[in-house]
N, C-alpha and C positions, 0 to 999 in steps of 0.2 A: 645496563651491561649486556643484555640479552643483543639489544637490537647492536652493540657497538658490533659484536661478535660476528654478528648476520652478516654488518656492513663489510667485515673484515673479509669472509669466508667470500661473497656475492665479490667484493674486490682481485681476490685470486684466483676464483675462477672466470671470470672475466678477461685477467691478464692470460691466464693458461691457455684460453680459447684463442685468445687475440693471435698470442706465439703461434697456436698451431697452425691457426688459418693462413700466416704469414708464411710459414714456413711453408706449408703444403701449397698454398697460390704459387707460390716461387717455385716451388718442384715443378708444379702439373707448366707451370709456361716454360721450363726450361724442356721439361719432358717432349712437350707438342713443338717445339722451336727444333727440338734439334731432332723430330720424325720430317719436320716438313721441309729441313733444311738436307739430309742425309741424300747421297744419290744409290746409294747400296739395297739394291731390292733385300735380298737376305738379310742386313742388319734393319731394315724398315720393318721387316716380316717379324722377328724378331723381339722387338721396342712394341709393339702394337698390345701387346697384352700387359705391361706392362702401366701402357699410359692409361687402356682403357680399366684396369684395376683402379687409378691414379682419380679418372673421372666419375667410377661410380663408387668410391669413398669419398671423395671429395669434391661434389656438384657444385661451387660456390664460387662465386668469382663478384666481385666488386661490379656495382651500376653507379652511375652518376644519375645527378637527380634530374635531369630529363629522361634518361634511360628508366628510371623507377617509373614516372609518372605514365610514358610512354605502356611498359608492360603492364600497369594494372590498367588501363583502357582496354590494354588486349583481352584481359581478365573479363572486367565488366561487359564487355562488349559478347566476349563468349555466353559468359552465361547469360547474356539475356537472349541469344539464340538456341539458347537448348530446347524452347516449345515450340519454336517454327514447325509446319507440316515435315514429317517427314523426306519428302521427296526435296524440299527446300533447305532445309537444315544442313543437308551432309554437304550440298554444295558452295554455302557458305561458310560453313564452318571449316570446308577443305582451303578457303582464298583466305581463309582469316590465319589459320595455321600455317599454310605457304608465306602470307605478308611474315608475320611473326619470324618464321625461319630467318626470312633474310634482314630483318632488325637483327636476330642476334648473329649472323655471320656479320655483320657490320661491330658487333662489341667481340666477338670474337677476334676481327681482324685490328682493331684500334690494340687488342690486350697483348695479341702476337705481332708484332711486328718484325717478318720476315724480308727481307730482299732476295726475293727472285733469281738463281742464275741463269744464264743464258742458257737458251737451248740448241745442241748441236741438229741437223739435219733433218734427223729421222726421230730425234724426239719431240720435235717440233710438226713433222707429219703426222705423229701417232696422236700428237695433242689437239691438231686438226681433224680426224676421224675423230676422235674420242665425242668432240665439241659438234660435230657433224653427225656423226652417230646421235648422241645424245638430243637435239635438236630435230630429230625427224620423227614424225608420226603421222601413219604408221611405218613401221621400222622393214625397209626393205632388207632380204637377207639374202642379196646376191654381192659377193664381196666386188664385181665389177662396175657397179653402181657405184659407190664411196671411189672407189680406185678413179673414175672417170672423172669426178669430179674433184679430184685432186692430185689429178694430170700426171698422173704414177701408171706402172701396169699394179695387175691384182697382186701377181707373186712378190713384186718386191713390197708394198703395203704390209704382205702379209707374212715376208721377212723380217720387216721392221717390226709391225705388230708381236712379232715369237721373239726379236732380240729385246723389247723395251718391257715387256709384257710376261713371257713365258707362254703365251697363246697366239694362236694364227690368228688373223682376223676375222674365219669367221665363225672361229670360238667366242672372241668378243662380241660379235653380232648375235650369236646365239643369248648370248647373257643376258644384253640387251633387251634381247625381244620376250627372250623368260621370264623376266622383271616384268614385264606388260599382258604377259600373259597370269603370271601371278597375284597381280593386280587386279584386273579385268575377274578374274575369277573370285576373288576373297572379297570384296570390297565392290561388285555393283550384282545387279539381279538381271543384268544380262542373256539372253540364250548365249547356247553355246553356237550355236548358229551364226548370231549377230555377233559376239567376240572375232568369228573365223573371218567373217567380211571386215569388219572394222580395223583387222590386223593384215589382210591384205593376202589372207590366206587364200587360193584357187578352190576349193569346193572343204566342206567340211570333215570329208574322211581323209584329205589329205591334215589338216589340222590334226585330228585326231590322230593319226600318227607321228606327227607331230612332238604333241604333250606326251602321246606315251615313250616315245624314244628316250623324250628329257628326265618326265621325271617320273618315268616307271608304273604311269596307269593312266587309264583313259580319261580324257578329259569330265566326264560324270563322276566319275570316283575321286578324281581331284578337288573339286567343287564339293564334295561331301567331307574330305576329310579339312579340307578350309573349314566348314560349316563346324563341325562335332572342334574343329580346335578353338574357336569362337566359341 
C-alpha cells in the first residue's frame, strides 16, 4: 500500500511539473517571439524585464537527442581542460564556450521561429554599422571612418544612428570600444601600456583620459576595482 501511494504522489507530481514546464516554455517563446518581432523601441524596452524574469525562473527549453549528446561533449570536453597550464587553458576554454554559444543560438533559433521584416533605408544602414562596427578590431573611433565606408556622410549616419537608436554614432562607437576596453582590462594581464597600442590609442595618457572620461577613474583604479570585484 505504502509503495502504491509513493507511485501515486511521484505520478502527480510529475504530471504537475510536466503542465508547468509546458506552460511556461509556451510563455518564455511567446514572450521572446513577440520582443524580437515588435518595432517599438519603448515597448521593446519595456517587455525586457519581463522576459528576462521569464528566463531566469525558467532556464529550460527542450534538446533533441543529438543536441543532448552534442552538449555533454561540450561538458566532457570542458572539464578535461580545467588542468591545462594556465596561459593555455583560458584560451581554450574561451573557443570552447564561443563554439557552445553558437550551438545554442542554432536551438535557440530552430525554438523561435521568427520571419524577419524588411528593412527601410536607414535601418538597414544602421544594421550595416552595427555589423561593421562589430567586426573591426581594433575599433576605430572616428565616426568618418564607418561613414566612408558606407558611402553616407558622418552626419547623416549619425542621424540615423539617434533616429533608430536614441544615440549619435559616435555614442555607439564609444560603447563599443568600452566593451573592449572592459574586457581587455578584467579578463587578461595586459599592461595598460600594451591595451592603449592594441586598441589603437595614440600615446597612453591620451588613453587614460580616455577611461577616465568614461568611466570615472583612471585606467589603474579600474583594473583594481575589476580585480577586488573578482
Amino acid at each position: 500500500m505504502a509503495n502504491h501511494k509513493s507511485s501515486l504522489k511521484r505520478i502527480r507530481q510529475e504530471e504537475t511539473r510536466r503542465l508547468h514546464n509546458r506552460y511556461y516554455g509556451k510563455t518564455m517563446r511567446n514572450a521572446v517571439r513577440k520582443l524580437r518581432a515588435t518595432t517599438d523601441k519603448a515597448e521593446a524596452v519595456a517587455m525586457y524585464p519581463d522576459i528576462k524574469i521569464l528566463f531566469e525562473k525558467n532556464p529550460l527549453c527542450s534538446l533533441q537527442p543529438q543536441e543532448v549528446v552534442t552538449f555533454c561533449q561540450y561538458y566532457d570536453i570542458l572539464c578535461s581542460k580545467v588542468h591545462l597550464p594556465s596561459g593555455a587553458q583560458k584560451k581554450v576554454i574561451d573557443a570552447l564556450i564561443l563554439a557552445f554559444i553558437y550551438d545554442m543560438q542554432i536551438i535557440i533559433d530552430r525554438m523561435i521561429q521568427v520571419i524577419p521584416r524588411p528593412f527601410n533605408s536607414g535601418e538597414y544602414l544602421f544594421k550595416n554599422f552595427i555589423d561593421l562596427l562589430g567586426s573591426s578590431y581594433p575599433k576605430n573611433r572616428n565616426v568618418s571612418y564607418y561613414a566612408d565606408r558606407l558611402h553616407v556622410t558622418s552626419k547623416y549616419l549619425s542621424s540615423v544612428c539617434k533616429k533608430i537608436s536614441g544615440q549619435t554614432a559616435s555614442k555607439v562607437i564609444d560603447h563599443y570600444v568600452l566593451k573592449d576596453i572592459e574586457y581587455l582590462m578584467k579578463h587578461t594581464s595586459k599592461t595598460i601600456k600594451i591595451i592603449s597600442v592594441e586598441l589603437d590609442f595614440p600615446d597612453i595618457s591620451f588613453f587614460g583620459k580616455y577611461v577616465k572620461k568614461h568611466f570615472g577613474m583612471a585606467p589603474k583604479m579600474l583594473r583594481e576595482k575589476y580585480r577586488e570585484e573578482q
